[in-house]
Every structure is written in structure tokens, then in C-alpha cells.
BAFI-3210 file (N, C-alpha, C; in Angstrom, 3 decimals, decimal comma, padded with zeros to 6 digits):
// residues 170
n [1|2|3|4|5|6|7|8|9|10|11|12|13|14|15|16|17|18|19|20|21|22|23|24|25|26|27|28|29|30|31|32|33|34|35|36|37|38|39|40|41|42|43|44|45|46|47|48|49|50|51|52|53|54|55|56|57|58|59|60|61|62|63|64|65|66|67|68|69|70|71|72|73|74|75|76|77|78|79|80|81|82|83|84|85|86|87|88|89|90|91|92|93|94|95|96|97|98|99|100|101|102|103|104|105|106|107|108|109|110|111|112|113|114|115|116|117|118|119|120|121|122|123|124|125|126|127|128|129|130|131|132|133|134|135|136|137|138|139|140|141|142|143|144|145|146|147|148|149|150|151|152|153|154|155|156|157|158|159|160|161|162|163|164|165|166|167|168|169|170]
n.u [075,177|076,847|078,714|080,036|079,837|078,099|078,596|075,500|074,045|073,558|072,560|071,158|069,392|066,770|063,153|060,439|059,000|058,556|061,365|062,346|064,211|065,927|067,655|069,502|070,369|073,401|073,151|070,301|068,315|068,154|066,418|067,234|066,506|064,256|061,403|061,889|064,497|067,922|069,971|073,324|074,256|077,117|079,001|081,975|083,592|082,219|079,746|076,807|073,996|070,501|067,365|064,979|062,033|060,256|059,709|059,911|059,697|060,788|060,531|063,805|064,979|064,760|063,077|063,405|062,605|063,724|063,327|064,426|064,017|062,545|062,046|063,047|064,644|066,375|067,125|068,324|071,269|072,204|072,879|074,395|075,731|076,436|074,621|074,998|074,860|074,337|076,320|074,949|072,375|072,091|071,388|072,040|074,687|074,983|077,118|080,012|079,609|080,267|080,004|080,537|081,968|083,664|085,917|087,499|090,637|091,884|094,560|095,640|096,716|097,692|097,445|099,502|101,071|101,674|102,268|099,533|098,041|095,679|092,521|090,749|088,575|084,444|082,519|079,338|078,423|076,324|076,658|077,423|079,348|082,333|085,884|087,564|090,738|094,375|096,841|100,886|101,537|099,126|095,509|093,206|090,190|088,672|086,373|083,968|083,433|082,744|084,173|086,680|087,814|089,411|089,902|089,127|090,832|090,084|091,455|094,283|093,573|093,295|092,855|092,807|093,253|092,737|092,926|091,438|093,518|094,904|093,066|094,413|095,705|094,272]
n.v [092,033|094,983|097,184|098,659|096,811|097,787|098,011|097,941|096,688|094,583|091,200|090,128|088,169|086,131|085,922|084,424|081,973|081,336|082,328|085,101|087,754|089,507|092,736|095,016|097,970|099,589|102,432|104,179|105,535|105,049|104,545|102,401|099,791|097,880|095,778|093,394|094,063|093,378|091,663|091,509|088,547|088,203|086,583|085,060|085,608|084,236|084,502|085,402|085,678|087,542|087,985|090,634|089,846|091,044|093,332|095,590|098,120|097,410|097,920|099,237|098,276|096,227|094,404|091,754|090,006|087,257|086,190|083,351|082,417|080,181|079,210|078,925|077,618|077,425|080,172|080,673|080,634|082,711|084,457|086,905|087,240|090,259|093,112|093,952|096,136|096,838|100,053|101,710|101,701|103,737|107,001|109,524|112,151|115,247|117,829|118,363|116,154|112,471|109,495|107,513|104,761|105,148|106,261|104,300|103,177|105,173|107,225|108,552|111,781|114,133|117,890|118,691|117,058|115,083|111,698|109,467|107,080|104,483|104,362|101,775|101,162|101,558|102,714|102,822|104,641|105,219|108,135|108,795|108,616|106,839|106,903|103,843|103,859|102,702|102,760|102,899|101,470|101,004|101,037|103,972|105,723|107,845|110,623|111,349|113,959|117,755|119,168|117,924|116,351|117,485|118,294|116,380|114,244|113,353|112,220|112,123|110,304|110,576|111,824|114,665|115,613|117,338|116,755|116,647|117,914|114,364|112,572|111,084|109,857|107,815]
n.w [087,948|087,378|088,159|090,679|094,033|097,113|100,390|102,018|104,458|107,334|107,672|110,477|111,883|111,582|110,382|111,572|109,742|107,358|105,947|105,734|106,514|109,229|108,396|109,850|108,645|107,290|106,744|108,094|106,493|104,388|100,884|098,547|098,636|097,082|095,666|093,439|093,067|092,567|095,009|096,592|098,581|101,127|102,680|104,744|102,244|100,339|097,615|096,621|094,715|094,794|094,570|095,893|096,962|098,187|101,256|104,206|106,756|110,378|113,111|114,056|111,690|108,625|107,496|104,743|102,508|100,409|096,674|096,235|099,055|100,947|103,528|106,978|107,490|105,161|104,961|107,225|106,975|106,095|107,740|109,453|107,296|104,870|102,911|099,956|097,034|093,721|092,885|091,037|091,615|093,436|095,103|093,188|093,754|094,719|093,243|095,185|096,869|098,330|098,391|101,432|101,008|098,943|099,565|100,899|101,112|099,899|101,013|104,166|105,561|107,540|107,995|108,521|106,095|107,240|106,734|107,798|107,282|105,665|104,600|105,569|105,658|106,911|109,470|111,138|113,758|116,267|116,775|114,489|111,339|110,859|109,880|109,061|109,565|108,659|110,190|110,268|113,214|114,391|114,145|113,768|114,640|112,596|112,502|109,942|109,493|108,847|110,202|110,800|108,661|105,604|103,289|100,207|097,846|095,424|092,522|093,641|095,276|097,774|101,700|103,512|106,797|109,842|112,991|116,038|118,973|120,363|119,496|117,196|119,404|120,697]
ca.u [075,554|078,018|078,941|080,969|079,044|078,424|077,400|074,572|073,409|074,112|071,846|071,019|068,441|066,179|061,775|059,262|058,825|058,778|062,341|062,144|065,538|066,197|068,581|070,456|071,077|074,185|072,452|068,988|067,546|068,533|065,887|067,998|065,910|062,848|060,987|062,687|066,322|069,020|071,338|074,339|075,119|078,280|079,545|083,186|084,123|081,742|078,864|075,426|072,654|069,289|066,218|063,864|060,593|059,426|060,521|058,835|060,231|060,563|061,338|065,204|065,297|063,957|062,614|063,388|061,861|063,935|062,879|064,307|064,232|060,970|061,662|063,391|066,474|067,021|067,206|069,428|073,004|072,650|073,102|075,948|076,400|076,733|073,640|075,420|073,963|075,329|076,267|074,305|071,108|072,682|070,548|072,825|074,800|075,129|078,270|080,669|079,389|080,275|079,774|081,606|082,783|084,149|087,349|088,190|091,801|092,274|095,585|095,229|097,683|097,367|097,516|100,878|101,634|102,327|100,924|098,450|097,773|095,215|091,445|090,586|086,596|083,898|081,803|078,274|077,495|074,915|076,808|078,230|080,246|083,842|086,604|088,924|092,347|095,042|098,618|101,988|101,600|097,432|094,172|092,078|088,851|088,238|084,699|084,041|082,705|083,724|085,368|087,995|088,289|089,666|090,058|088,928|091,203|089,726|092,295|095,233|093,117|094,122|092,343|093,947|092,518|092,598|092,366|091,694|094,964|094,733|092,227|095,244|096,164|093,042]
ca.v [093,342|095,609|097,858|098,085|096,206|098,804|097,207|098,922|096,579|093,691|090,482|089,973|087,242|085,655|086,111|084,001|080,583|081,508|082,653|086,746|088,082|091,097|093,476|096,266|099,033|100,663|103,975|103,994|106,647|104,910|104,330|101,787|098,583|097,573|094,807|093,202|094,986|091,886|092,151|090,561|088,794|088,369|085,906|084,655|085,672|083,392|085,569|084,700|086,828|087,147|089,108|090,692|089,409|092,110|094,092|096,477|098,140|096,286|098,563|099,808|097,318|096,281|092,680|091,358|088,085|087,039|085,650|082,076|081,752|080,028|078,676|079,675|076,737|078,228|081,591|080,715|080,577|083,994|084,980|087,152|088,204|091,353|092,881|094,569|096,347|097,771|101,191|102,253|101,945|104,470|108,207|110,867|112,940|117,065|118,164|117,947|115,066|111,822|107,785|107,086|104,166|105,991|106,728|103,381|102,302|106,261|107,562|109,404|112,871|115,502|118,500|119,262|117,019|113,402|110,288|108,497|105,726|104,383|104,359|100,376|100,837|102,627|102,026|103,087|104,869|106,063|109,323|109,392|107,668|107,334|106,123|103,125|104,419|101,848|103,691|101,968|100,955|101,069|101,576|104,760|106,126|109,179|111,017|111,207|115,231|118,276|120,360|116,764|116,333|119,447|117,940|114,672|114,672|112,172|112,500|111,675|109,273|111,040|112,348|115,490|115,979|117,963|116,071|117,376|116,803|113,793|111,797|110,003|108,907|106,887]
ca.w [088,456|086,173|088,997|091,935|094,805|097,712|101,520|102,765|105,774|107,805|108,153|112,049|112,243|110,488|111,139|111,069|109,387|105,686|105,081|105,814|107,285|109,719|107,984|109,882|107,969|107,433|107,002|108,330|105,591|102,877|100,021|097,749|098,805|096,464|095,337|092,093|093,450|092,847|095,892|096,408|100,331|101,162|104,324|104,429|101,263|099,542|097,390|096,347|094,223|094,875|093,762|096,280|096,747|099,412|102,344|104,773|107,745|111,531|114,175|113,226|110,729|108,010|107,434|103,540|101,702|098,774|096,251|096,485|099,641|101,253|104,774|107,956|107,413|103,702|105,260|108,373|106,529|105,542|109,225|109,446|105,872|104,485|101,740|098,991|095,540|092,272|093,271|089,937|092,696|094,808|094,867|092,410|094,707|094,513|093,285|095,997|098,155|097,974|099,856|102,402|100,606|097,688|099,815|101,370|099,840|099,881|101,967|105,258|105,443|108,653|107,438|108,098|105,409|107,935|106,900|108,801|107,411|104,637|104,773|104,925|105,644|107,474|110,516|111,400|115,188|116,601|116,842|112,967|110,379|111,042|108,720|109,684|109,333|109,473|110,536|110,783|114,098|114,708|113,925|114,061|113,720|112,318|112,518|109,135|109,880|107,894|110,942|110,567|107,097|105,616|101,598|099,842|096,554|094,532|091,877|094,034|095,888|099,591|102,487|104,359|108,045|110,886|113,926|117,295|119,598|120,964|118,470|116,644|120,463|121,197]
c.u [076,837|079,323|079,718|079,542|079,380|077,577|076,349|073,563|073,895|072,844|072,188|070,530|067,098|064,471|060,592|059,683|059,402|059,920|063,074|063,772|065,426|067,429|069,151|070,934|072,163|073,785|071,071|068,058|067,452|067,318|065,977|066,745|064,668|062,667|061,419|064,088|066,928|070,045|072,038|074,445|076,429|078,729|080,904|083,973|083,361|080,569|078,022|074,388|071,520|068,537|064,719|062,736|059,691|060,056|059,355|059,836|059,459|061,206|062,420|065,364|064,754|063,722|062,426|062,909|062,693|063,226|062,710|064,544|062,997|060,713|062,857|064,931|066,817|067,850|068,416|070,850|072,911|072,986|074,771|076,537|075,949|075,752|074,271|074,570|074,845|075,066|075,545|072,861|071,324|072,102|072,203|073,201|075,336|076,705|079,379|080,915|080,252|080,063|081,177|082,406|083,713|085,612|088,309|089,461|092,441|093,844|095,449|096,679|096,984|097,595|098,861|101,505|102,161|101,381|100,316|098,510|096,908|093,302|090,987|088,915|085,866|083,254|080,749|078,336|076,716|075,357|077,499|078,516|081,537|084,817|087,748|090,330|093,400|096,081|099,137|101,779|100,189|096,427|093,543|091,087|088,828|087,111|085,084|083,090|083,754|084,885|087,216|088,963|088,591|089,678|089,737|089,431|091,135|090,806|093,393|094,706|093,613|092,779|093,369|092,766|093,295|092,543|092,477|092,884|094,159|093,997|093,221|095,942|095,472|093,495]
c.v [093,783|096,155|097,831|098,121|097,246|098,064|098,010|098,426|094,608|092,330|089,879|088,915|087,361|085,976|085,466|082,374|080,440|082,129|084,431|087,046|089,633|091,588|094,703|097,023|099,709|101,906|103,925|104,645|105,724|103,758|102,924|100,630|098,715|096,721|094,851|093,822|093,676|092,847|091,158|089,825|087,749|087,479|085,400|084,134|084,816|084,854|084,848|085,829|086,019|088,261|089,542|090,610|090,767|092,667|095,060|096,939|097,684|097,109|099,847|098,825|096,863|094,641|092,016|089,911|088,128|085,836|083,972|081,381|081,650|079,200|079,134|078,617|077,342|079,660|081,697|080,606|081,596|084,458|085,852|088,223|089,324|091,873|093,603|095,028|096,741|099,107|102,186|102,505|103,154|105,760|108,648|111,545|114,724|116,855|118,370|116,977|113,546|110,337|108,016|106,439|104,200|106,330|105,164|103,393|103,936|106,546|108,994|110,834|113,863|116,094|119,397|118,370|115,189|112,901|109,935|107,129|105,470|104,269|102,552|099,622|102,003|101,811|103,261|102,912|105,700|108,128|110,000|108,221|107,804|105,843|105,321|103,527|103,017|102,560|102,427|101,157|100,524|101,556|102,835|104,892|107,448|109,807|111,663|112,859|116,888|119,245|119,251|117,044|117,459|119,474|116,298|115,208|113,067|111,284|111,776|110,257|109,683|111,970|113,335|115,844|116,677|117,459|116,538|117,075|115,836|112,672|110,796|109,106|107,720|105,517]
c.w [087,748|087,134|090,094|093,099|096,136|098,896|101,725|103,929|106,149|107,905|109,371|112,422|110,960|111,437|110,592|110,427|108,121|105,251|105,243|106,851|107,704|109,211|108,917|108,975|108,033|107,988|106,607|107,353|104,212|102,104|098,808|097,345|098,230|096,102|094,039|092,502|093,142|093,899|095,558|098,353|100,278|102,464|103,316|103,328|100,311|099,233|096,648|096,064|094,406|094,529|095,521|096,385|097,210|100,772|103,003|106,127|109,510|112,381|113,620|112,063|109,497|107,610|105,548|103,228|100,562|097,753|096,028|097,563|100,449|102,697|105,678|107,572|106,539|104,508|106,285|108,103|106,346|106,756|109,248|107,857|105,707|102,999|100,581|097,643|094,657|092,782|092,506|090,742|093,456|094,141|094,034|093,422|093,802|094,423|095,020|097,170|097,635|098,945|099,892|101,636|099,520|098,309|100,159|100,003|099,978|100,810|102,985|105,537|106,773|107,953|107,304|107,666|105,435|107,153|107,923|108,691|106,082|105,277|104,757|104,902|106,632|108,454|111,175|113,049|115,469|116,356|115,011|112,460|110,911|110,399|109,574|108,844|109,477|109,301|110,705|111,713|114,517|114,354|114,053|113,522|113,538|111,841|111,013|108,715|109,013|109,061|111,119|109,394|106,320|103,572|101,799|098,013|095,882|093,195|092,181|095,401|097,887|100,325|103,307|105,834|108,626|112,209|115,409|117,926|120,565|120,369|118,022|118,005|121,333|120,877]
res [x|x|x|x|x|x|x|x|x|x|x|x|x|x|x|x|x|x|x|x|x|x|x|x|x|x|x|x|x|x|x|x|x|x|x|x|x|x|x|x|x|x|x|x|x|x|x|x|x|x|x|x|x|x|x|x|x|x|x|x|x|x|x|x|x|x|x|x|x|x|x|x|x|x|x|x|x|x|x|x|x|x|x|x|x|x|x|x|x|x|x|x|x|x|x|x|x|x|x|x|x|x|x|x|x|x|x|x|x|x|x|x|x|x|x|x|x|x|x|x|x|x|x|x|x|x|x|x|x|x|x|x|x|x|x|x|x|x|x|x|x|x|x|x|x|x|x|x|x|x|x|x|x|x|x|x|x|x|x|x|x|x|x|x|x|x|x|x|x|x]
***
């Protein structure tokens, strides 16, 4: 993989006898996953490639076979880790869009100018995306929605928001 490695779902459990793992998706739409794909997974900092054998969807989920892996013990360390790809997989986006993860590392600014804090990841709910913020003192989330976000300056690597009152007090 050349590319920068981009998560796009969580391994939950494992199915079946022969090796097959339930994946959680980051983002349920997403196309990426095909037979022959090399992912990357990811548990406590240790990383390990593999090549898709097959996949199909399981409910919310989607149920993968890799290629070298051929029984339910093989399969059971992956538990936990994280599926990553070369972001070179990732659909072309329309002029002004961009992934989520494209900001992490970014710096958080209200719009009158305060810091926040820095972007240090994202997190998938049912109701949206919303960006982990870390501030001086604590954590936020911020819905990752455009009536929030008011600029994404790629350039200077910064996010400028909007945030309802009260949001940065959660």
C-alpha cells in the first residue's frame, strides 16, 4: 500500500467455522470493499495485510473471508482491530467535499477567532459524524454538519465553526 491508510470499519466478531469476520462499518454506504482489495487491520498498534477472498453483506454488517485466513482460531485475534485501505480505493470526491478523515490533526477556531482545540479523530452515530476536538482542558464533539462548520481551510490546515451556545459546554 503506497497511500495513506484510511479506517473504514471495525471488526466485531468472528462467523462461522471457516475464518469469515463481522465488520462494522464506519460508513454503512460505502462501496470500497471487493474481492482481491488488500486491507490493512490494525489492533494495538501492531498491523497486518491481507487480501480479500470474499465478502457479502450480514444484516448491518458485512461478513469478510480473507484470504489467509481458514478457520475460526486464525480469525479470532483479529477481534477488535480496525480494517483500513489505501485511500487511492476511496470514490473521487466533487470539488468541494472532502473525508472526514482528511481533517484530523487539523486546528479547531470559533469563529470569533478562539481556539478550540485540535481535531484528533472522528466518530460514527446513528445521528451523524462528529469530529473529536481535543481543547486545553477537554474533549468535544462537534457534529460534523455544515450549519457548524462554517470553513475547512485545507491550506492552513484549520477548521472555523459556529457552535450553537452551549455545545462547547457538554
Amino acid at each position: 500500500m503506497a497511500g495513506q491508510l484510511v479506517p473504514l470499519g471495525e471488526i466485531v466478531a468472528t462467523h462461522g467455522l471457516d475464518g469469515r469476520l463481522k465488520l462494522n462499518l464506519f460508513n454503512p454506504n460505502s462501496d470500497t470493499l471487493a474481492a482481491g482489495v488488500e486491507v490493512c487491520l490494525e489492533k494495538d498498534g501492531r498491523q497486518s495485510f491481507h487480501q480479500i477472498e470474499s465478502f457479502r453483506p450480514h444484516k448491518q454488517q458485512l461478513l469478510i473471508k480473507l484470504c489467509d485466513v481458514e478457520h475460526i482460531d486464525a480469525a479470532a485475534q483479529f477481534l477488535g482491530s480496525t480494517l483500513l485501505v489505501d485511500d487511492s480505493l476511496l470514490d473521487e470526491l466533487k470539488p468541494g467535499e472532502y473525508y472526514l478523515y482528511q481533517v484530523v490533526g487539523f486546528t479547531v477556531f470559533g469563529s470569533s477567532g478562539s481556539a478550540i482545540g485540535t481535531v484528533t479523530g472522528t466518530f460514527s452515530t446513528a445521528g451523524g459524524e462528529l469530529y473529536v476536538v481535543q481543547g486545553p482542558e477537554k474533549e468535544h464533539l462537534i457534529p460534523a454538519v455544515r450549519e457548524i462548520i462554517e470553513q475547512v481551510d485545507f491550506a492552513a490546515r484549520k477548521l472555523i465553526i459556529n457552535p450553537p451556545a452551549g455545545l462547547l459546554d457538554l
